[in-house]
mmCIF file of the N, C-alpha and C atoms, coordinates in Angstrom:
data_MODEL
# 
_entry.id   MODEL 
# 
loop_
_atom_site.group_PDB 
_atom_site.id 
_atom_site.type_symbol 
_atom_site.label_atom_id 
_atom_site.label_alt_id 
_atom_site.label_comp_id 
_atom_site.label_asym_id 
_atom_site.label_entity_id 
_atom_site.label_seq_id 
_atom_site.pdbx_PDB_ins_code 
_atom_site.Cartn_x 
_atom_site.Cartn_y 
_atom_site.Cartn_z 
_atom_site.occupancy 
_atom_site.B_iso_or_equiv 
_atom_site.pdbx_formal_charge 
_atom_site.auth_seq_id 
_atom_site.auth_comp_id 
_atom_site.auth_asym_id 
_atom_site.auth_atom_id 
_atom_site.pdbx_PDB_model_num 
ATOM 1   N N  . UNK A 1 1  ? 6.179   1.750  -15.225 1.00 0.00 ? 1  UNK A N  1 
ATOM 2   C CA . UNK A 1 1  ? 4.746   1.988  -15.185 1.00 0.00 ? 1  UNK A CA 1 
ATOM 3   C C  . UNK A 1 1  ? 4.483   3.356  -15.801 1.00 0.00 ? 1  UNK A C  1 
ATOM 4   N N  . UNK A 1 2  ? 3.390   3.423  -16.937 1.00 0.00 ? 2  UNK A N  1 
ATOM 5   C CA . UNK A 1 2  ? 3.104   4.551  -16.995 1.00 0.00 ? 2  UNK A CA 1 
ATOM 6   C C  . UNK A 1 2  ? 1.713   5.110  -16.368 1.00 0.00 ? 2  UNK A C  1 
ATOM 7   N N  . UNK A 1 3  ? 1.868   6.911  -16.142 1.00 0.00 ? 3  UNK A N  1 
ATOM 8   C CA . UNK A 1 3  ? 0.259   7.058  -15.355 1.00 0.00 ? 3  UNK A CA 1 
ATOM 9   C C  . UNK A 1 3  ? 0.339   8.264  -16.676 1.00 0.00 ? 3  UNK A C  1 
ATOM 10  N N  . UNK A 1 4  ? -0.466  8.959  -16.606 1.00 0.00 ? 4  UNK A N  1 
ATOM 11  C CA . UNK A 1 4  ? -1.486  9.917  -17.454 1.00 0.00 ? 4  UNK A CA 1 
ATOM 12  C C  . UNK A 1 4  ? -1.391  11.513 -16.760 1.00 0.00 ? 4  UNK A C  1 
ATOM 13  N N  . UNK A 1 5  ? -0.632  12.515 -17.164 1.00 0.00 ? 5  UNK A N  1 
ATOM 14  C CA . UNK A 1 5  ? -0.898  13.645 -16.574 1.00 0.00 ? 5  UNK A CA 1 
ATOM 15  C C  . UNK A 1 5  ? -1.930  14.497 -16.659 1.00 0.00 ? 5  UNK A C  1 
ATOM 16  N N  . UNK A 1 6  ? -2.999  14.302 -15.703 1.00 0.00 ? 6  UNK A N  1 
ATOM 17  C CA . UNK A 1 6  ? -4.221  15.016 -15.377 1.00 0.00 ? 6  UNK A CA 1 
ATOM 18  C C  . UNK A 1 6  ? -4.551  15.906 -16.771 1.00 0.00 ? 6  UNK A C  1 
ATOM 19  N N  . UNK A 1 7  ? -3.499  17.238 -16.566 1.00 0.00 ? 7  UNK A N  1 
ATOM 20  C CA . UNK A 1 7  ? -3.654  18.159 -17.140 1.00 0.00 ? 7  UNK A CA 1 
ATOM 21  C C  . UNK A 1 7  ? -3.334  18.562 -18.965 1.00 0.00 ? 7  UNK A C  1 
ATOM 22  N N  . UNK A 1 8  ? -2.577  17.680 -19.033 1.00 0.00 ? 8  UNK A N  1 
ATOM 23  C CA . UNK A 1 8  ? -1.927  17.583 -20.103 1.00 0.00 ? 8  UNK A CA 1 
ATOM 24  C C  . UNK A 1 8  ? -2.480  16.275 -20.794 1.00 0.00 ? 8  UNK A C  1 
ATOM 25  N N  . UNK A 1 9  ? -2.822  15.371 -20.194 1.00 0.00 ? 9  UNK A N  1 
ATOM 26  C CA . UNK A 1 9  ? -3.238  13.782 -21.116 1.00 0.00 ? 9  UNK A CA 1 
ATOM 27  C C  . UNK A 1 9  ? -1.881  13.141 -21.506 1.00 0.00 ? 9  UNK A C  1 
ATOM 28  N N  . UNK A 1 10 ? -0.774  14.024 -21.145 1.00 0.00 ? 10 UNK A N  1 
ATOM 29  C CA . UNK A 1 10 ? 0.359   13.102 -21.826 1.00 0.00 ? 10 UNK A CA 1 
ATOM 30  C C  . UNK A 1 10 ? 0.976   11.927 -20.564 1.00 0.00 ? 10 UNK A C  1 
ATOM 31  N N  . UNK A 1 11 ? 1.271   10.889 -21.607 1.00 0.00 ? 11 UNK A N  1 
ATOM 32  C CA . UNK A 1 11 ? 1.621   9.852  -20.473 1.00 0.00 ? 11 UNK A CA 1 
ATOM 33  C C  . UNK A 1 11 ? 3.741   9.895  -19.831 1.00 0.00 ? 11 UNK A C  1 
ATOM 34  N N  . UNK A 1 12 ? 3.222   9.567  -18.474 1.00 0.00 ? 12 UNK A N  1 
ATOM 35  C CA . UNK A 1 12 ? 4.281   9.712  -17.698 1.00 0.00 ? 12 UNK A CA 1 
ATOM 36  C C  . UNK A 1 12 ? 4.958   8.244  -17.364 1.00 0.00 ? 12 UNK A C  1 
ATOM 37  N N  . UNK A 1 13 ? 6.010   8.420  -17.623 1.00 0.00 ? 13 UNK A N  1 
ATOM 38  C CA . UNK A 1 13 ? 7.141   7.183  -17.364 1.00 0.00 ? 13 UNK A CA 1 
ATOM 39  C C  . UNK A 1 13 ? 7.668   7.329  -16.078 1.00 0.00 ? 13 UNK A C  1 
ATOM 40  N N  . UNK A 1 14 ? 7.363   6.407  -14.743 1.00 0.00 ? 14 UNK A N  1 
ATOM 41  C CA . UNK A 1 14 ? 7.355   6.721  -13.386 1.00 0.00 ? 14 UNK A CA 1 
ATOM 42  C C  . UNK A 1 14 ? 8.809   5.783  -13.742 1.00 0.00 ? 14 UNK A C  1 
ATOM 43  N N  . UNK A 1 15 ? 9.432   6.679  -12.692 1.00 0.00 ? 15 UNK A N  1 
ATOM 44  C CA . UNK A 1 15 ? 11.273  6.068  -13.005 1.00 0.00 ? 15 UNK A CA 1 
ATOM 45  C C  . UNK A 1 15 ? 11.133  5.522  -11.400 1.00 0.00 ? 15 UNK A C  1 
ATOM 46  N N  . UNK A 1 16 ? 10.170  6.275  -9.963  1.00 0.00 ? 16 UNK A N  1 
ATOM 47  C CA . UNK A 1 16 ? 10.950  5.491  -9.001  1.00 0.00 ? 16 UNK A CA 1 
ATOM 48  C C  . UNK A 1 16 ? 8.879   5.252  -8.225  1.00 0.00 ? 16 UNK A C  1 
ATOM 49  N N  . UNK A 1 17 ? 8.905   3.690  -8.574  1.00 0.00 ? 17 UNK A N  1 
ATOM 50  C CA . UNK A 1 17 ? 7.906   3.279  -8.094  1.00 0.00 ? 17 UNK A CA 1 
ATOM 51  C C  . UNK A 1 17 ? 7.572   3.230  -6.431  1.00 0.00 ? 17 UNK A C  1 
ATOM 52  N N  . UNK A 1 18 ? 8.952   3.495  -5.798  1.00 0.00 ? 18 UNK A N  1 
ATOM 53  C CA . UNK A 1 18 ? 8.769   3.751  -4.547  1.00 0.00 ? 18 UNK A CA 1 
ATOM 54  C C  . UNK A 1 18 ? 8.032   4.730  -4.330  1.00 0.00 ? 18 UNK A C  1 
ATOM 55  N N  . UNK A 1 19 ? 8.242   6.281  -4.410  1.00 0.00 ? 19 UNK A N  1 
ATOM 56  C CA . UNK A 1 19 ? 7.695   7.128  -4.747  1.00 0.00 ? 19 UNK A CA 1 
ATOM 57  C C  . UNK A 1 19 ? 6.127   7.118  -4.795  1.00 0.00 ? 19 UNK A C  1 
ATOM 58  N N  . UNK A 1 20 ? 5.728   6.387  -5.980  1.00 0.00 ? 20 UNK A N  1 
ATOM 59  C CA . UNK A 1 20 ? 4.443   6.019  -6.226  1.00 0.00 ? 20 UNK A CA 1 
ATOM 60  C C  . UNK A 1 20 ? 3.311   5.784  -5.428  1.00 0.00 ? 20 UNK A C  1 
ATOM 61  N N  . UNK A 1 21 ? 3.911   3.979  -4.395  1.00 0.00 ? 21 UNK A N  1 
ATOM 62  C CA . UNK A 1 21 ? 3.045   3.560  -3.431  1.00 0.00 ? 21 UNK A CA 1 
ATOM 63  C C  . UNK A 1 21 ? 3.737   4.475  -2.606  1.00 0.00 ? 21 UNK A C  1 
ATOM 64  N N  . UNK A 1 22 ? 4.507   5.317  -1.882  1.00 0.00 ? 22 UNK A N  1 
ATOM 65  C CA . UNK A 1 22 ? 4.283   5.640  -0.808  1.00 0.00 ? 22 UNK A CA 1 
ATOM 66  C C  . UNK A 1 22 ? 3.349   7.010  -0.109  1.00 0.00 ? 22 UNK A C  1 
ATOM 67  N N  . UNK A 1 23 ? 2.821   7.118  0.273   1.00 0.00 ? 23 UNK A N  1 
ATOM 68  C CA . UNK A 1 23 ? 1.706   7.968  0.712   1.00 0.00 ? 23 UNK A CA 1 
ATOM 69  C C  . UNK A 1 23 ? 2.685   9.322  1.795   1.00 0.00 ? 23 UNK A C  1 
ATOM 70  N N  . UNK A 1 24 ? 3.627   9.197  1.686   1.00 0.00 ? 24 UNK A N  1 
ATOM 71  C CA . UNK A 1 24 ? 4.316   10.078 2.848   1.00 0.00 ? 24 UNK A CA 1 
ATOM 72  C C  . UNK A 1 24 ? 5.082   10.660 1.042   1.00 0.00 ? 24 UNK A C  1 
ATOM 73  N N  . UNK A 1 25 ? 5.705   10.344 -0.159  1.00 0.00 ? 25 UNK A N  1 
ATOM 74  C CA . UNK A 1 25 ? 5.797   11.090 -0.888  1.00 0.00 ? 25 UNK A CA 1 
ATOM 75  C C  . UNK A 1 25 ? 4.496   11.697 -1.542  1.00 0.00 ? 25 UNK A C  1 
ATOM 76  N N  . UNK A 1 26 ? 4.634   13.038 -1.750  1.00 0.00 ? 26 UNK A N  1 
ATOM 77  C CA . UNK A 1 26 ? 3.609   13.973 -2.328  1.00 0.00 ? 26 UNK A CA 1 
ATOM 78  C C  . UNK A 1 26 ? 4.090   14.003 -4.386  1.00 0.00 ? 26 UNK A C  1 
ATOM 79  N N  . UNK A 1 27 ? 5.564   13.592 -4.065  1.00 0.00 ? 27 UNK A N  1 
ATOM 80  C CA . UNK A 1 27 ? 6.084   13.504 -5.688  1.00 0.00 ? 27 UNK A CA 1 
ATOM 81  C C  . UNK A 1 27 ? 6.771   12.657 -5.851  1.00 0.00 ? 27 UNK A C  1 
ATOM 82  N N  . UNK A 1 28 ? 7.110   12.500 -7.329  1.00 0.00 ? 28 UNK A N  1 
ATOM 83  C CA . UNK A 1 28 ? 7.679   11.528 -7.661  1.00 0.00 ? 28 UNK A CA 1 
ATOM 84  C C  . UNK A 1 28 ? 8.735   11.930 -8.962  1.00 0.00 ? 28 UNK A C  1 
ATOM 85  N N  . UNK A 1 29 ? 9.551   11.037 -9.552  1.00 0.00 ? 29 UNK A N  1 
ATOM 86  C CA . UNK A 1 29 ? 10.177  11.428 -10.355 1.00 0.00 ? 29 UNK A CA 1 
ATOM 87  C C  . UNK A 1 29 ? 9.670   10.654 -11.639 1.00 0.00 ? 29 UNK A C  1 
ATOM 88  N N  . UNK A 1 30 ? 9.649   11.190 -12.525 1.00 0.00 ? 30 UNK A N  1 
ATOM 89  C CA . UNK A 1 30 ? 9.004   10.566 -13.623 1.00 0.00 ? 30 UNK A CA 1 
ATOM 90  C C  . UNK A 1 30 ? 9.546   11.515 -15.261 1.00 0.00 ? 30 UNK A C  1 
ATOM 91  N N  . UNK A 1 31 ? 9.394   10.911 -16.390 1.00 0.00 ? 31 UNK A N  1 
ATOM 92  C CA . UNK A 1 31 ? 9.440   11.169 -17.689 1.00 0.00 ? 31 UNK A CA 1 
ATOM 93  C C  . UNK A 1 31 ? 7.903   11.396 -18.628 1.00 0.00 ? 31 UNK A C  1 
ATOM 94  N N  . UNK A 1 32 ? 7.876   12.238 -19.371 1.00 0.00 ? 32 UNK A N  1 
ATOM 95  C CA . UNK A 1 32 ? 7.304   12.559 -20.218 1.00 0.00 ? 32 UNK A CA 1 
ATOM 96  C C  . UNK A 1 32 ? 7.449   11.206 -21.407 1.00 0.00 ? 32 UNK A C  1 
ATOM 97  N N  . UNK A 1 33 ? 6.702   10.621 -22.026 1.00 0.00 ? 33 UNK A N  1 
ATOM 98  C CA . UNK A 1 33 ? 6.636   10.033 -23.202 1.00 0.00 ? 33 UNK A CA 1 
ATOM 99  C C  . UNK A 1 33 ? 6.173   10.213 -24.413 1.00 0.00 ? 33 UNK A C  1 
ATOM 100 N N  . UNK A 1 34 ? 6.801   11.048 -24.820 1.00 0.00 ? 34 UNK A N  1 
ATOM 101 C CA . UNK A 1 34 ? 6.011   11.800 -26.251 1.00 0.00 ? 34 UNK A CA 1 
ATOM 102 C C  . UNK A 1 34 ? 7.209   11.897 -27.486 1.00 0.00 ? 34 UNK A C  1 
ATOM 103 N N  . UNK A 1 35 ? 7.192   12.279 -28.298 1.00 0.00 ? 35 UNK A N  1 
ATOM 104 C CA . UNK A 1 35 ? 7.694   12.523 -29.519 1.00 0.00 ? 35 UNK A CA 1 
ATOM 105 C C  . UNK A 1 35 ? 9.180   11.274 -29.796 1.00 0.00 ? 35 UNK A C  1 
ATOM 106 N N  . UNK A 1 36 ? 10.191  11.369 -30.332 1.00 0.00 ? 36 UNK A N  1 
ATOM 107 C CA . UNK A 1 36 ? 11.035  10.400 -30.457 1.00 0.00 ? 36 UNK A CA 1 
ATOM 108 C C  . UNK A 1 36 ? 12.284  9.899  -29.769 1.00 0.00 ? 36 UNK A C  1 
ATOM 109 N N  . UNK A 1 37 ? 12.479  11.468 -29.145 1.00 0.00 ? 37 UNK A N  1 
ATOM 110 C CA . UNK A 1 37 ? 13.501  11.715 -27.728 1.00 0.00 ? 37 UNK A CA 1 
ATOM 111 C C  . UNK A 1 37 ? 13.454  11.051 -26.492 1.00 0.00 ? 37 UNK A C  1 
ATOM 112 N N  . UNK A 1 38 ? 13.938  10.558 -25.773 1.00 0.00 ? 38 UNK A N  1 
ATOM 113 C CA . UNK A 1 38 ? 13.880  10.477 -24.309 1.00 0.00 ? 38 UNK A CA 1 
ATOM 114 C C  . UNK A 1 38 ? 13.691  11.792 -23.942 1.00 0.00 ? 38 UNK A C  1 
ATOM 115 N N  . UNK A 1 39 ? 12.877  12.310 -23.074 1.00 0.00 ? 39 UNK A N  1 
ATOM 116 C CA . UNK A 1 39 ? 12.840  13.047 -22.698 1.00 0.00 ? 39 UNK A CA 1 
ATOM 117 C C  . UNK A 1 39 ? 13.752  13.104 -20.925 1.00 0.00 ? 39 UNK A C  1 
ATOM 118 N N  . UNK A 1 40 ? 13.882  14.155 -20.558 1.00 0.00 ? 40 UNK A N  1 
ATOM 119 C CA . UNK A 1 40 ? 14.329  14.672 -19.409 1.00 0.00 ? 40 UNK A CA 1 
ATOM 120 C C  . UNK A 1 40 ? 13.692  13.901 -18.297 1.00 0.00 ? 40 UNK A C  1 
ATOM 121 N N  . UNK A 1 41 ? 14.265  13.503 -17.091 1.00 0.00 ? 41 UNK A N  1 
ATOM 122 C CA . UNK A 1 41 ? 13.292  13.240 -15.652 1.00 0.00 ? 41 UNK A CA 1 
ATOM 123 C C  . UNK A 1 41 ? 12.633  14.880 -15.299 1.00 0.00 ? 41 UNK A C  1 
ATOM 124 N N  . UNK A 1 42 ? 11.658  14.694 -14.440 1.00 0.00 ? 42 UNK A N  1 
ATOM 125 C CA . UNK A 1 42 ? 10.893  15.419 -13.600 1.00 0.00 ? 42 UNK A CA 1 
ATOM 126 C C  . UNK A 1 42 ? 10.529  15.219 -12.961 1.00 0.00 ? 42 UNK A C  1 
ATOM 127 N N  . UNK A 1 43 ? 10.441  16.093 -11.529 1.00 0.00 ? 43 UNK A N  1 
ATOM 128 C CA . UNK A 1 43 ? 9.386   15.884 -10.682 1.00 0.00 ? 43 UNK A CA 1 
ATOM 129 C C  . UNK A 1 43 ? 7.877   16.376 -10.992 1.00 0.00 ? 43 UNK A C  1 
ATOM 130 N N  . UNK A 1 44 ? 6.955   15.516 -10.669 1.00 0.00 ? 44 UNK A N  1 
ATOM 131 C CA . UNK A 1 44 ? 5.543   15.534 -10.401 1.00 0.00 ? 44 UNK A CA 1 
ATOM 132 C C  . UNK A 1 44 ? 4.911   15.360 -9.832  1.00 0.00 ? 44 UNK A C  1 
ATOM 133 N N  . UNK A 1 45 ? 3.735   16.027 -9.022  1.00 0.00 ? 45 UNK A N  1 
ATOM 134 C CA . UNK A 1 45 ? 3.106   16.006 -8.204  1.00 0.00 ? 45 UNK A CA 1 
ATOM 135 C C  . UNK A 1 45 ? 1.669   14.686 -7.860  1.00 0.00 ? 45 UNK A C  1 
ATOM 136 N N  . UNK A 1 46 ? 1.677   14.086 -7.530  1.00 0.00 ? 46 UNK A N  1 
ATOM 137 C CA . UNK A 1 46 ? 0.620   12.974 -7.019  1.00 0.00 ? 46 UNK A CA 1 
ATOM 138 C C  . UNK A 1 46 ? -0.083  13.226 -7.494  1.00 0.00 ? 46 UNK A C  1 
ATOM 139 N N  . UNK A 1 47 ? -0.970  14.169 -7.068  1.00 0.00 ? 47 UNK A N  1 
ATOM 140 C CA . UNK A 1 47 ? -1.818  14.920 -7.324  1.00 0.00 ? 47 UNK A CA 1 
ATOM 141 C C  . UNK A 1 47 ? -2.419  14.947 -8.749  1.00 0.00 ? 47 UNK A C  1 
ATOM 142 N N  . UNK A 1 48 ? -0.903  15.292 -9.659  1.00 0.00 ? 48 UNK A N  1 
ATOM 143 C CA . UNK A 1 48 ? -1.688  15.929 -11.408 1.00 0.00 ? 48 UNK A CA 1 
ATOM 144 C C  . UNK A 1 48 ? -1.298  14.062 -11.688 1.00 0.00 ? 48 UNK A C  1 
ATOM 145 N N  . UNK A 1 49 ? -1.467  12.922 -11.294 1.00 0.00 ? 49 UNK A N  1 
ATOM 146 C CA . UNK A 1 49 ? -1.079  12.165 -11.952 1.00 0.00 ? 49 UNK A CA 1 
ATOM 147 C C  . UNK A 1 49 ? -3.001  11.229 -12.121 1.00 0.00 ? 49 UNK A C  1 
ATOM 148 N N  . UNK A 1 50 ? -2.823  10.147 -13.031 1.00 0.00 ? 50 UNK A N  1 
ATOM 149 C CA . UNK A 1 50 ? -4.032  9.760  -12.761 1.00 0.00 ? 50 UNK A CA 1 
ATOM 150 C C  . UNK A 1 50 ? -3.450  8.070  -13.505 1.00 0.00 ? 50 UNK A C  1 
ATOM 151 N N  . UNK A 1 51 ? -4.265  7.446  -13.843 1.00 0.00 ? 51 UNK A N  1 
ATOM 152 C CA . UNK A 1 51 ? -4.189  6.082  -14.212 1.00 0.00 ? 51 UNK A CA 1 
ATOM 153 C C  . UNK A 1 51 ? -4.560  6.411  -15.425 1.00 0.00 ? 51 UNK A C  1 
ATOM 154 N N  . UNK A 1 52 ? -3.771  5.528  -16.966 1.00 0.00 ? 52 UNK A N  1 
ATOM 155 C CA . UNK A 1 52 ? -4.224  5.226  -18.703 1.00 0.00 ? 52 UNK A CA 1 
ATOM 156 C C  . UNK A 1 52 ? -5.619  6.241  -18.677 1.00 0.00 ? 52 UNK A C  1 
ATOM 157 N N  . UNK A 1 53 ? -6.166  4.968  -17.529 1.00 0.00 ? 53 UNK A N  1 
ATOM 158 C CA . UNK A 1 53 ? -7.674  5.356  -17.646 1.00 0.00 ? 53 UNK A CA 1 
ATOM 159 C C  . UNK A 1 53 ? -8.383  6.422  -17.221 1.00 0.00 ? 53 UNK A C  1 
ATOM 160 N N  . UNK A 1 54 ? -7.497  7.145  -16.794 1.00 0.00 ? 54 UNK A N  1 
ATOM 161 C CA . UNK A 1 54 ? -8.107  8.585  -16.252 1.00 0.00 ? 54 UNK A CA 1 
ATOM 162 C C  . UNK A 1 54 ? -8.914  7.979  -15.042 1.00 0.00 ? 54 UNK A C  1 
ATOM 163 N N  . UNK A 1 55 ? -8.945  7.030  -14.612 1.00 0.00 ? 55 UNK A N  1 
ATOM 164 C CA . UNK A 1 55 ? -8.766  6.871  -12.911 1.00 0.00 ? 55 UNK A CA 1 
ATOM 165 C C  . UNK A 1 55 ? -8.320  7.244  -11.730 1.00 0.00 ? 55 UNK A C  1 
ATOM 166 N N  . UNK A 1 56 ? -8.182  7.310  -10.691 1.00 0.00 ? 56 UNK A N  1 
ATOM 167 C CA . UNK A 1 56 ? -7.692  8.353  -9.833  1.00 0.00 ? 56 UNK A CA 1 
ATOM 168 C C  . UNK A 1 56 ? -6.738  7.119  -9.199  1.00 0.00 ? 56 UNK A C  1 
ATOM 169 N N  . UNK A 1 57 ? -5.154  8.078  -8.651  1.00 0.00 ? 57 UNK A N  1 
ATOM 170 C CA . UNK A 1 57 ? -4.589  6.917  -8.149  1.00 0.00 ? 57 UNK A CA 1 
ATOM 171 C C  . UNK A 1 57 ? -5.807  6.361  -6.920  1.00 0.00 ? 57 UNK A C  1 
ATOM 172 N N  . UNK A 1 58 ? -5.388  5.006  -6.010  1.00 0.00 ? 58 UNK A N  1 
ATOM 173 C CA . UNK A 1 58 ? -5.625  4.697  -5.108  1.00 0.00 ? 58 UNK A CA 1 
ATOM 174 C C  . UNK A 1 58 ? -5.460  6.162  -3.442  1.00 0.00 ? 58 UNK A C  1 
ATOM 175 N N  . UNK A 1 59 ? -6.221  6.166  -2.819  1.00 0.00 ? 59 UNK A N  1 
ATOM 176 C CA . UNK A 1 59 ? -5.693  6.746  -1.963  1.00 0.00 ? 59 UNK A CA 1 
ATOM 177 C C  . UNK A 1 59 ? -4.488  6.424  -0.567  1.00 0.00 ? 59 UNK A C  1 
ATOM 178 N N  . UNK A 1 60 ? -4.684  5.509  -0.866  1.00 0.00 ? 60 UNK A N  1 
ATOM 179 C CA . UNK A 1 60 ? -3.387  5.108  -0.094  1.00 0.00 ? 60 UNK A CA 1 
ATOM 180 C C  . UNK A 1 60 ? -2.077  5.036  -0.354  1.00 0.00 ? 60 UNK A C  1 
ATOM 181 N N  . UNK A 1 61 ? -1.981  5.297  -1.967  1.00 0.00 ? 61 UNK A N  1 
ATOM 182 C CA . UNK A 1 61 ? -0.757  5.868  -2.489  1.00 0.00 ? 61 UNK A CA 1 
ATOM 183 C C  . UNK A 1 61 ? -0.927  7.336  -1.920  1.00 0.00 ? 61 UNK A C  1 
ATOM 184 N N  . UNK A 1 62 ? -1.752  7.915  -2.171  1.00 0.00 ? 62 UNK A N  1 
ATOM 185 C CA . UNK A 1 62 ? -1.730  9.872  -1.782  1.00 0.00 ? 62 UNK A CA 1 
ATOM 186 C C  . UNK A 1 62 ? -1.837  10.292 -0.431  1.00 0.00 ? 62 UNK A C  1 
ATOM 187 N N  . UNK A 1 63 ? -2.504  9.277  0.598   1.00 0.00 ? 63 UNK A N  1 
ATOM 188 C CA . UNK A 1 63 ? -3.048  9.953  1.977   1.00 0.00 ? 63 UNK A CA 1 
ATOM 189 C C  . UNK A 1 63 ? -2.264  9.187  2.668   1.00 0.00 ? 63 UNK A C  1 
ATOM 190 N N  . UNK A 1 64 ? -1.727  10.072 3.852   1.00 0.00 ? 64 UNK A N  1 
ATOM 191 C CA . UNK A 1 64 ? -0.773  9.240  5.016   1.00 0.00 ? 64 UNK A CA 1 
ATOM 192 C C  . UNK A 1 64 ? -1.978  8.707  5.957   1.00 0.00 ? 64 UNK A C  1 
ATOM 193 N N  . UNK A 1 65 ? -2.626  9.436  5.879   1.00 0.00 ? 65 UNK A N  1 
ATOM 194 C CA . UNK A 1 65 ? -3.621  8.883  6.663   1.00 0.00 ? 65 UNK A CA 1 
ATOM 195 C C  . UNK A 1 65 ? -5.324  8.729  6.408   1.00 0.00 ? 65 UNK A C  1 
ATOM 196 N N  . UNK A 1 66 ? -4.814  7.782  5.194   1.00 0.00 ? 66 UNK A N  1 
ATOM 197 C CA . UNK A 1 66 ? -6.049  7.262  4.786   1.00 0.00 ? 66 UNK A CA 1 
ATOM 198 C C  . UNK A 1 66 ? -6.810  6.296  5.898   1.00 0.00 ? 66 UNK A C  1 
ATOM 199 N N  . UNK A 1 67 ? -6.287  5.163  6.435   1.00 0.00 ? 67 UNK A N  1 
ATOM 200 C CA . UNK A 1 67 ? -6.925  4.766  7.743   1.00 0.00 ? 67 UNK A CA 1 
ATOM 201 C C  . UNK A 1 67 ? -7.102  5.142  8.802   1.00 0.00 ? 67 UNK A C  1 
ATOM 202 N N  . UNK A 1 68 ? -7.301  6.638  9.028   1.00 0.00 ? 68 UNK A N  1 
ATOM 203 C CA . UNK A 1 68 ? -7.039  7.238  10.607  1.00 0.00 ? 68 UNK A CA 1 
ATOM 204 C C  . UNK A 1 68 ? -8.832  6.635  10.953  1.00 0.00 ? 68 UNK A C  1 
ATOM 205 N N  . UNK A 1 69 ? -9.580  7.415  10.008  1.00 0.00 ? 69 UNK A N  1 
ATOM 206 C CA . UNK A 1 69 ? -10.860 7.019  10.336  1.00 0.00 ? 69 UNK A CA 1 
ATOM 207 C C  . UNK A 1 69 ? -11.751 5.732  10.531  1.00 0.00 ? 69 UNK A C  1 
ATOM 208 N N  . UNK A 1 70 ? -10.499 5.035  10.261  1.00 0.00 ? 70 UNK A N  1 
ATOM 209 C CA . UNK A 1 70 ? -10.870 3.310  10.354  1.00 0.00 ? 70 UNK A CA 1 
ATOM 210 C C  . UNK A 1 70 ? -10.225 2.960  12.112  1.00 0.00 ? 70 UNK A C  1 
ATOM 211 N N  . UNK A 1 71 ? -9.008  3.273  12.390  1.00 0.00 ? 71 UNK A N  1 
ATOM 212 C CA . UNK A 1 71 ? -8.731  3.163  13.317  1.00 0.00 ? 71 UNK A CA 1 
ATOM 213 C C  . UNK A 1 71 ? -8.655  3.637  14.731  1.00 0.00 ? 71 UNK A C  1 
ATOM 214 N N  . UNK A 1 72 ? -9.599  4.886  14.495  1.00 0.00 ? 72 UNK A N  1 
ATOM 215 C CA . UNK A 1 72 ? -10.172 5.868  15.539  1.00 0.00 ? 72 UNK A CA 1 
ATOM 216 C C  . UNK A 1 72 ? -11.533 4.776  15.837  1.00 0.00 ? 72 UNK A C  1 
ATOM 217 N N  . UNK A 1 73 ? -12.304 4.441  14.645  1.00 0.00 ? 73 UNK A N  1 
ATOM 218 C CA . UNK A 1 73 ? -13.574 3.683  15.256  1.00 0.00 ? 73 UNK A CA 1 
ATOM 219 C C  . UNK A 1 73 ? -13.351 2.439  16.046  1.00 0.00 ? 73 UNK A C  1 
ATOM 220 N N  . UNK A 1 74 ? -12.197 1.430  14.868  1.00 0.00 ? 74 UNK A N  1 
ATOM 221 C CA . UNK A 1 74 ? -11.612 0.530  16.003  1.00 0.00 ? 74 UNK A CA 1 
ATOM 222 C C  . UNK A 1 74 ? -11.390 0.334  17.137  1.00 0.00 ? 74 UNK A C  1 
ATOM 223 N N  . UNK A 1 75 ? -10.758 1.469  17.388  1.00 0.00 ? 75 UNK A N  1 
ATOM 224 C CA . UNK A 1 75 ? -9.847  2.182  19.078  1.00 0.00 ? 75 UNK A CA 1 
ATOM 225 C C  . UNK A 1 75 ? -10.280 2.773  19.558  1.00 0.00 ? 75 UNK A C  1 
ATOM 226 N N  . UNK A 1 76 ? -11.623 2.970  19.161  1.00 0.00 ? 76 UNK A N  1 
ATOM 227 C CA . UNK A 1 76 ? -12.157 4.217  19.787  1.00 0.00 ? 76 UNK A CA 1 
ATOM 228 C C  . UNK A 1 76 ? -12.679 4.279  21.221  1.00 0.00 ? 76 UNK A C  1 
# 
């Protein structure tokens, strides 16, 4: 999968999709895709990543506790 680095526009080659969906990682390991080289792995932050489309990931990839406020009203 590739995502889009925020800051840079260059696109990122996500090597461990676990990483990705899980909301308890803040990073991930991923590649640069640019010029003719493979480039190097890196870590990157959730955060600077975004979708082709300059979309924002989902938050439930980024927040551990994206449903707290769903399940406080539930339980409440």
């Amino acid at each position: 999968m590739y995502l889009k680095h925020r800051n840079t526009g260059r696109l990122v080659e996500v090597l461990g999709l676990g990483d990705l969906y899980n909301p308890m990682h803040t990073a991930l390991i991923g590649r640069y895709h640019y010029g003719e080289e493979v480039q190097e792995p890196e870590r990157f932050d959730k955060n600077d990543l975004v979708f082709c489309s300059g979309e924002d990931l989902p938050r439930c990839w980024i927040d551990v506790h994206y449903r707290d406020e769903e399940a406080r009203h539930h339980h409440g």
